[in-house]
C-alpha positions as CSV (number, residue, x, y, z in Angstrom):
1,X,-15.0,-4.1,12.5
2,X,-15.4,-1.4,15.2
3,X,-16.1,-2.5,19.0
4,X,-18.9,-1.0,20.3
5,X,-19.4,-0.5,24.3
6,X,-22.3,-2.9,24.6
7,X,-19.8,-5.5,22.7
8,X,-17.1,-4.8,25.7
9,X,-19.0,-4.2,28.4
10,X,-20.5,-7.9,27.8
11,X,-17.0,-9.1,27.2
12,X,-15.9,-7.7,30.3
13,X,-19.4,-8.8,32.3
14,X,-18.2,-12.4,31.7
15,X,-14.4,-11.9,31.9
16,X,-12.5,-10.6,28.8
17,X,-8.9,-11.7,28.4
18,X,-6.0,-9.8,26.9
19,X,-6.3,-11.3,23.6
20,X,-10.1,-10.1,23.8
21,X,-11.7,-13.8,24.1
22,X,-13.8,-14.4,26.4
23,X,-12.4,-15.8,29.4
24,X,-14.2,-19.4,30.9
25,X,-16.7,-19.6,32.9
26,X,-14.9,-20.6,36.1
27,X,-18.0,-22.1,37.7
28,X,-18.6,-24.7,35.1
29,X,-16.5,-27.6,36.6
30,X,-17.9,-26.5,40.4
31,X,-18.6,-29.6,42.6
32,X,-21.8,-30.4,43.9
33,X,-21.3,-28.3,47.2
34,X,-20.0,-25.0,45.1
35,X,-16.6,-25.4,45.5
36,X,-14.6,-26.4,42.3
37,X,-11.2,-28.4,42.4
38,X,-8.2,-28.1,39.9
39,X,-9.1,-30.7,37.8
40,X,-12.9,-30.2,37.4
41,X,-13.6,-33.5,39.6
42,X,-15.1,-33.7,43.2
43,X,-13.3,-35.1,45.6
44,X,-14.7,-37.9,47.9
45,X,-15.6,-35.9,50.8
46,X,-16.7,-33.0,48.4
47,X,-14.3,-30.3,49.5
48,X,-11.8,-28.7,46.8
49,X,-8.3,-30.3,46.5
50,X,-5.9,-27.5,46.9
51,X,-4.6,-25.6,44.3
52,X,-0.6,-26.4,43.5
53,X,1.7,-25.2,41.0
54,X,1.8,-26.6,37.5
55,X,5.1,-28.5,37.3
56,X,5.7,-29.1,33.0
57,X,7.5,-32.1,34.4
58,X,5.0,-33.7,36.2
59,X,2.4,-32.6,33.5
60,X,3.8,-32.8,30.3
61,X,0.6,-32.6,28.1
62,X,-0.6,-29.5,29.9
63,X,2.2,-27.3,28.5
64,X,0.9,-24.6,26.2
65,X,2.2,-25.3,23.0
66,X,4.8,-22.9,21.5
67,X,4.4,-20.1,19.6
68,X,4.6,-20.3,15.9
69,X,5.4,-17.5,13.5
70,X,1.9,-16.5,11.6
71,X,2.6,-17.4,7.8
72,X,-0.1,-16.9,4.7
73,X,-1.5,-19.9,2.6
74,X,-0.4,-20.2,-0.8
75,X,-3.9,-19.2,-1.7
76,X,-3.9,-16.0,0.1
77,X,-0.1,-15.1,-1.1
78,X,-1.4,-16.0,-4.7
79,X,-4.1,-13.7,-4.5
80,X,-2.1,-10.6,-3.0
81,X,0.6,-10.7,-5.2
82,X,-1.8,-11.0,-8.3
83,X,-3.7,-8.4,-7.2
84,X,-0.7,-6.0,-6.9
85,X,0.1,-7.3,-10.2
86,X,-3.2,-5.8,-11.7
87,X,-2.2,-2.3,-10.0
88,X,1.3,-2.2,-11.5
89,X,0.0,-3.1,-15.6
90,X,-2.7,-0.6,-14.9
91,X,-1.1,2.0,-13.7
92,X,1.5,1.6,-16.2
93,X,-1.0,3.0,-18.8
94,X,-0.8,6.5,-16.7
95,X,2.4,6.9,-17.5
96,X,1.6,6.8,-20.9
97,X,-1.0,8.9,-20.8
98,X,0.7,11.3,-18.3
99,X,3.2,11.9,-21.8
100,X,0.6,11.3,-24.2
101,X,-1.4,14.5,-22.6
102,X,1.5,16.7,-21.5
103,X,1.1,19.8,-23.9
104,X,-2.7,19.0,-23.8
105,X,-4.2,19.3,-20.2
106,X,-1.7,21.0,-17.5
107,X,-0.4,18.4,-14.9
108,X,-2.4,20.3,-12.2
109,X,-5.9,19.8,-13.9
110,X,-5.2,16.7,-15.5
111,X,-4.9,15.9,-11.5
112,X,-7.9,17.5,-10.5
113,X,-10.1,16.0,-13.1
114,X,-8.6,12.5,-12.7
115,X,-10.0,12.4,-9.3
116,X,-13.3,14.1,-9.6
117,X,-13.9,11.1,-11.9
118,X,-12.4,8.8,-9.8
119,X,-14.9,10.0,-6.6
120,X,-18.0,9.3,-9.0
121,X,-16.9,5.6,-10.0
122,X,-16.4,4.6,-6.4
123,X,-19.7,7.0,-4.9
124,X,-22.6,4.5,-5.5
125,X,-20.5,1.6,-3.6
126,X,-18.6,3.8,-1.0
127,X,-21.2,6.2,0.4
128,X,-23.3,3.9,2.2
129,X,-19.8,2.5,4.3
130,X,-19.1,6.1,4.4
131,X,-22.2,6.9,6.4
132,X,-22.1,3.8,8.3
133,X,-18.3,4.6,9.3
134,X,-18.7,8.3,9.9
135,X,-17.9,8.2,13.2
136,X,-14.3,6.5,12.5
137,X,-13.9,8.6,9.9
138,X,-13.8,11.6,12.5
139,X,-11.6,9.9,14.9
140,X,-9.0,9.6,12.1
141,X,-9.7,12.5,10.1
142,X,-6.0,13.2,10.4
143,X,-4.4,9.9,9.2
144,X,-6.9,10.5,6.0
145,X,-5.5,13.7,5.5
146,X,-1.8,12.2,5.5
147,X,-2.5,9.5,3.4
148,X,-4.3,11.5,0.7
149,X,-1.7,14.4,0.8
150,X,0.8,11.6,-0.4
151,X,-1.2,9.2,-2.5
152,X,-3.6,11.5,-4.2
153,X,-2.3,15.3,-4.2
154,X,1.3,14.8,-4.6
155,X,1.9,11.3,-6.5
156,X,-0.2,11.6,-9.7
157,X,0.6,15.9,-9.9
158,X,4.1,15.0,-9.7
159,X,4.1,12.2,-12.7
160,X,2.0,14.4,-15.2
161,X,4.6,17.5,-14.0
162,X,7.6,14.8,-15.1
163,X,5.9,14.2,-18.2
164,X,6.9,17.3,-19.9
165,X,9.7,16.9,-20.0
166,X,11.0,13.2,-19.9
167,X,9.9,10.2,-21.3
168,X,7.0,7.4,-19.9
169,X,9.6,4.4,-20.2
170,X,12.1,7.1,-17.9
171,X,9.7,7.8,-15.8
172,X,8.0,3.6,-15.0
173,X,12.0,3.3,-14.6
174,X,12.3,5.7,-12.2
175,X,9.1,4.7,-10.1
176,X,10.8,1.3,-10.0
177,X,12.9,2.7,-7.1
178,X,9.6,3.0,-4.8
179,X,9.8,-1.0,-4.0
180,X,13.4,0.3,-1.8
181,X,11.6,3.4,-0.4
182,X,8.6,1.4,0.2
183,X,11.1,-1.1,2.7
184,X,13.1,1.7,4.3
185,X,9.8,3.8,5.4
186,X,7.6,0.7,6.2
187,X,10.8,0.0,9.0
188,X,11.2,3.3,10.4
189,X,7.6,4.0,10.5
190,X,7.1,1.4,12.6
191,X,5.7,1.8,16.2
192,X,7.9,0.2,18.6
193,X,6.8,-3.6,19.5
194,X,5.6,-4.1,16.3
195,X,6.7,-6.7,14.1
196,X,9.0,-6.0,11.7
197,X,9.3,-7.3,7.8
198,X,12.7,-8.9,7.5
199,X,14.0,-8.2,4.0
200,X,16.7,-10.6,4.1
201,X,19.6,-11.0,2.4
202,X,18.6,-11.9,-1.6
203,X,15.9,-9.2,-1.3
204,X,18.0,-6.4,-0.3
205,X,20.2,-7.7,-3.1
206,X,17.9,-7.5,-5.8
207,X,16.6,-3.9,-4.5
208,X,20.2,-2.5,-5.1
209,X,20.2,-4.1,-7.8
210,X,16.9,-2.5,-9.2
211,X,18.1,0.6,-8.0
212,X,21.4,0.3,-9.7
213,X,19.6,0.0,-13.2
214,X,17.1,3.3,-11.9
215,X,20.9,5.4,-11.0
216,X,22.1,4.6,-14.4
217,X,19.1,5.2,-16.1
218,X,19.0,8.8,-14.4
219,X,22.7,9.6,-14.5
220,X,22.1,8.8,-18.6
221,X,24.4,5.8,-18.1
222,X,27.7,8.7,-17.4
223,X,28.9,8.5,-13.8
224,X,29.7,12.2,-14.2
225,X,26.3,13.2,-14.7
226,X,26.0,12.1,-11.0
227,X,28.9,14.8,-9.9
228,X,27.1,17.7,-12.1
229,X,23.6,16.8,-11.1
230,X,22.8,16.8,-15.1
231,X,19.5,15.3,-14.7
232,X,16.4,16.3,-17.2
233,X,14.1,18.1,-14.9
234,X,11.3,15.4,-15.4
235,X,13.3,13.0,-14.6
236,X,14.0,14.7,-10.7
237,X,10.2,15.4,-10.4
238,X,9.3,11.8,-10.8
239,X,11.9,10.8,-8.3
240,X,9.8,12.7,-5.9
241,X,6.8,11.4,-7.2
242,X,8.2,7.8,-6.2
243,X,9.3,9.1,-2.4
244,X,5.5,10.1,-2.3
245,X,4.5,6.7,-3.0
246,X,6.5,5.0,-1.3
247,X,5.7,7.2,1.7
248,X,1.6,6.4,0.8
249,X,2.5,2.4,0.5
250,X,4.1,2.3,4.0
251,X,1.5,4.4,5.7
252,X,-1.0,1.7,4.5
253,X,0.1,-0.7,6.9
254,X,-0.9,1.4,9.7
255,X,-4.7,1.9,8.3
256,X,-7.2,1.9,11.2
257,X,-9.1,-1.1,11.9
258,X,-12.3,0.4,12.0
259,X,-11.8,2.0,8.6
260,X,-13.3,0.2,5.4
261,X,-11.3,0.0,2.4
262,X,-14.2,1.8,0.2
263,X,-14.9,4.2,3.0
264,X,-11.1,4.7,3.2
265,X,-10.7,5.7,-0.7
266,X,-13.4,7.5,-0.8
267,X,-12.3,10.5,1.8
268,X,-8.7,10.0,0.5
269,X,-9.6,10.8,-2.9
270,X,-11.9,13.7,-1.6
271,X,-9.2,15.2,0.9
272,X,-7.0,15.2,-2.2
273,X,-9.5,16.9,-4.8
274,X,-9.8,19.2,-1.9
275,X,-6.4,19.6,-1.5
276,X,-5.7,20.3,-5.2
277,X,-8.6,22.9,-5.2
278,X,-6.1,26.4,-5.1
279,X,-3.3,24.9,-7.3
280,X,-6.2,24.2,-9.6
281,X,-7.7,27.7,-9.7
282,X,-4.0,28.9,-10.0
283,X,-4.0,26.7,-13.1
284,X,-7.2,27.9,-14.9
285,X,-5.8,31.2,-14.9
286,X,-2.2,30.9,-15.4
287,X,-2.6,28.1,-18.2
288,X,-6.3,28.8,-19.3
289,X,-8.8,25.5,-19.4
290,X,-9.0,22.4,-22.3
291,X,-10.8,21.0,-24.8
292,X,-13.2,18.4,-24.1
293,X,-12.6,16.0,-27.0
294,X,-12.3,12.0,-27.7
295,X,-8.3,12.7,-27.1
296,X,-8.8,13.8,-23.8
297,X,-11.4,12.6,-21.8
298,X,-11.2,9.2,-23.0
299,X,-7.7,9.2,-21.5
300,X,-8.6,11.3,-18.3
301,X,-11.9,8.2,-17.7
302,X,-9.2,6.3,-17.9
303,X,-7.1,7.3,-15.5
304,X,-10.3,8.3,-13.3
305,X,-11.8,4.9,-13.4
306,X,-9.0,2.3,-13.9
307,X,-5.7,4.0,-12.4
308,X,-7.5,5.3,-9.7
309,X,-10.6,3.4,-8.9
310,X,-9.6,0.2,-9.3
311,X,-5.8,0.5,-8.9
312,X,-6.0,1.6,-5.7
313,X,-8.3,-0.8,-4.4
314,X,-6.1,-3.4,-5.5
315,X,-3.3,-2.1,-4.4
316,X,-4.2,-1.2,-0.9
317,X,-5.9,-5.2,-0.7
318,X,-2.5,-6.6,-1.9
319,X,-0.1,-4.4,1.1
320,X,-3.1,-5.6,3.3
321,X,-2.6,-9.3,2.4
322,X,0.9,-9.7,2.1
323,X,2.5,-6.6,3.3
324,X,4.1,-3.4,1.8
325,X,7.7,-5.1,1.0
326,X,6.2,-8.2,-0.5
327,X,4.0,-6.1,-3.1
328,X,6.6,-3.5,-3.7
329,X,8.7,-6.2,-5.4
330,X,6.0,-6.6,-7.9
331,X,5.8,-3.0,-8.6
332,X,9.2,-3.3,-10.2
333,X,7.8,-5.0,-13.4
334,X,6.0,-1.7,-13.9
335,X,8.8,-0.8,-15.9
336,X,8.4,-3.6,-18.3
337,X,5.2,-3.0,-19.2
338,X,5.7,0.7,-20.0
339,X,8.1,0.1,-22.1
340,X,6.4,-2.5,-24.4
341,X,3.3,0.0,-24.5
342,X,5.4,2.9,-25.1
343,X,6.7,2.4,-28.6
344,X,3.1,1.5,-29.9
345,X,1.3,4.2,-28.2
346,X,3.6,6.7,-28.4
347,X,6.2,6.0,-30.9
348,X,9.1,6.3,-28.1
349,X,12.2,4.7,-29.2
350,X,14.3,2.3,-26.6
351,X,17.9,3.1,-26.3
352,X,20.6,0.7,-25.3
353,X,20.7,2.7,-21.9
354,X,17.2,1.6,-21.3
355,X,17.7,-1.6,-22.3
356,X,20.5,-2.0,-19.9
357,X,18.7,-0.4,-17.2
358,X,15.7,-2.9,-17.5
359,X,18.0,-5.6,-17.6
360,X,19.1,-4.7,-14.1
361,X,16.0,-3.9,-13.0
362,X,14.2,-6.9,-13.9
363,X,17.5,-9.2,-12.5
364,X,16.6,-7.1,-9.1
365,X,13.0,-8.0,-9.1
366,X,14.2,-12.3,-9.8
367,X,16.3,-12.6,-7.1
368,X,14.2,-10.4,-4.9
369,X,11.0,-12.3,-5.3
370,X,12.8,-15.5,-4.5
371,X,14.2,-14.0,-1.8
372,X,13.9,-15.3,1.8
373,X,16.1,-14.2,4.6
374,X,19.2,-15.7,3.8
């Protein structure tokens, strides 16, 4: 919640402390000739006792007590990590859709339209924060501008560009290297003095891990496709989709107080329809329009409504609760689910690669959610 000037100046007309509590009133123990004493108590011939230094020794219960390390209730872990759960399954649907639609809405549009939709789902509940937060919005019109740039411009283009030309299980597979990105950037990106998210020793272990399982499944599981750079091209496009989300993810933890969560994804997901405007017009008359039918804007409401609406929400709640790491290692089931909806939806078939990979990825995401800092 913003602090307004009234709200400080009255802090400050009764003594505001560093921590912004008010500091006590130091008349309230005075004796009865004005004139107040250490201890609150008058003295016998009503002058103040003089003021000594505290001496722990002397005064052992007086010590302030000390400082513990902040930690979350069960509760409140629960409910973070289920509700970056809900993100992941969702938005493992839009990677099947981003295949399912690939030679029937270019990537660019299929963009555009996904977040058109996705500013009239969250309109009737965001505007009025929006008004009410204007002000903050100004201040940090350019953090907005960042953090839509990555999360809404670049991510989602970049998958539906991969899915021409790779499949949806390669490309959940790939994004499950954003929990590692997600670590490294939230680290650096701190300011200095801030606190930093240990990763420890079993959850950098089950990262490389993960990541192992995401090199193989690039590299087609042949170490020299490493050396020749033999990747399919959808396949490198979602590995920059993934730096972009990981670069969104970490920039999360540094969202402005003052800034609502509706208020924030609504001007995110207008800076980034904004954003997509010219590569938009570019498509329309490169790559010509689409058919409006059942097979694609059923898929595209999806995408507008659930991926984006919704999966955003919950996914910027989760980092918020239990931090960008914590949540990232949840993101690496994602892969999981795409591939059991993948066959069904899309008749994909599994290799033994990708079986392989999974099994080192999911082995990365067990010992790195049971990981402390040992």
């Amino acid at each position: 919640m913003a602090v307004t000037d009234a709200s400080i100046r009255t802090a400050e007309g009764r003594g505001a402390g560093p921590d912004g509590d008010a500091k006590p009133d130091t008349n309230a123990n005075a004796n009865p000739n004005g004139t107040a004493n250490p201890n609150g108590t008058a003295t016998p011939n009503g002058d103040a006792k003089p003021i000594e230094p505290a001496n722990p020794s002397n005064a052992p219960h007086t010590q302030a007590p000390t400082p513990t390390k902040k930690t979350l209730a069960p509760t409140a872990q629960l409910i973070g990590l289920g509700l970056a759960l809900l993100a992941t399954v969702i938005w493992s649907g839009n990677f099947v859709i981003a295949r399912a639609l690939h030679d029937t809405i270019p990537p660019v549009q299929t963009a555009f339209w996904r977040w058109v939709i996705a500013l009239c789902a969250v309109a009737p509940i965001a505007l009025p924060q929006v008004r009410r937060q204007w002000p903050a919005i100004r201040r940090h019109l350019g953090y907005l501008t960042v953090a839509a740039l990555l999360g809404v411009t670049l991510f989602n283009t970049l998958i539906y560009q991969a899915g021409r030309s790779t499949s949806a299980t390669n490309m959940a597979m790939i994004a499950a290297a954003s929990p590692m990105m997600i670590a490294v950037f939230d680290l650096v990106g701190r300011r200095r003095g801030e606190a930093r998210e240990r990763l420890g020793g079993r959850r950098t272990a089950g990262m490389i891990i993960a990541l192992a399982g995401v090199v193989t499944l690039v590299a087609k599981g042949s170490p020299a496709a490493l050396l020749e750079l033999d990747f399919a091209t959808g396949d490198l496009w979602m590995l920059a989709a993934t730096a972009t989300f990981a670069g969104y993810s970490a920039l999360l933890r540094r969202k402005p107080a003052d800034l609502g969560g509706l208020a924030f994804l609504f001007m995110t997901f207008a800076l980034g329809a904004v954003m997509l405007l010219p590569a938009y017009g570019v498509s329309l008359a490169v790559e010509g329009g689409f058919a409006p039918t059942a097979g694609t804007v059923g898929p595209l409401l999806y995408i507008g409504v659930l991926s984006s609406a919704v999966a955003y929400f919950t996914w910027n709640k989760a980092i918020a609760t239990v931090g960008a790491a914590r949540a990232g290692v949840i993101y690496y089931l994602q892969p999981v689910c795409v591939a059991l909806l993948s066959p069904a939806v899309l008749g994909e078939a599994i290799g033994v690669t990708q079986v392989v990979c999974m099994a080192l990825i999911v082995a990365g995401v067990a010992l790195g959610a049971a990981g402390g800092r040992r």
